[in-house]
C-alpha positions as CSV (number, residue, x, y, z in Angstrom):
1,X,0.0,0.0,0.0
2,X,2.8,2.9,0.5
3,X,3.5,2.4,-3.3
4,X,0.4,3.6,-4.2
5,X,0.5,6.5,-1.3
6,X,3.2,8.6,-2.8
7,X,1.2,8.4,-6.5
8,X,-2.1,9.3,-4.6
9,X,-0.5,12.1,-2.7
10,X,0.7,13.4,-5.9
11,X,-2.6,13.1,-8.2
12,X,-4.6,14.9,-5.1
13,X,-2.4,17.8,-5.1
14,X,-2.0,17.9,-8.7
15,X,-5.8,18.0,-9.1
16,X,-5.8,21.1,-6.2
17,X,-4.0,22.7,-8.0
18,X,-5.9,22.4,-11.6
19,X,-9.2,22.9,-9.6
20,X,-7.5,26.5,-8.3
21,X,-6.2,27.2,-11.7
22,X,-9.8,26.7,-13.8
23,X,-11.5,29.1,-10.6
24,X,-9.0,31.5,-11.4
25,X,-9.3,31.7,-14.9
26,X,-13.3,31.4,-14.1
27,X,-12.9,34.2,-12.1
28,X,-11.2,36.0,-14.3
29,X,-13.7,35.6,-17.7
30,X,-16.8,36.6,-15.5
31,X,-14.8,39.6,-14.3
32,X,-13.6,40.6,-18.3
33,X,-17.4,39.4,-18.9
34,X,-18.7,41.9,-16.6
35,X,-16.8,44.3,-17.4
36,X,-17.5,44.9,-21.1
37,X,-21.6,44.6,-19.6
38,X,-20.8,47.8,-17.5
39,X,-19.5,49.5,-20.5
40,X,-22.8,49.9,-22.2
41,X,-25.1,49.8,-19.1
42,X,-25.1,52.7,-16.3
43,X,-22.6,52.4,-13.4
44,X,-25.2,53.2,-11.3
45,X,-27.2,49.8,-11.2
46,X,-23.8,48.4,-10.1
47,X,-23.0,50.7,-7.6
């Protein structure tokens, strides 16, 4: 069983660190997204 803890330990953080990577870049198209919908509505429903 420890041969297959080091591979486990290694796919688990591995798939951490996609998951944080595709939230980022999530994050980041619905904030570009947002932003170009601000542009042509008023700031002030935002606000």
């Amino acid at each position: 069983m420890e041969i297959l803890e080091f591979p486990c330990a290694v796919l688990v953080s591995l798939g951490l660190r996609a998951l944080r990577f595709c939230g980022l870049s999530l994050q980041a198209l619905a904030w570009q997204f947002n932003k170009k919908n601000s542009s042509s509505q008023p700031k002030e429903s935002y606000a």
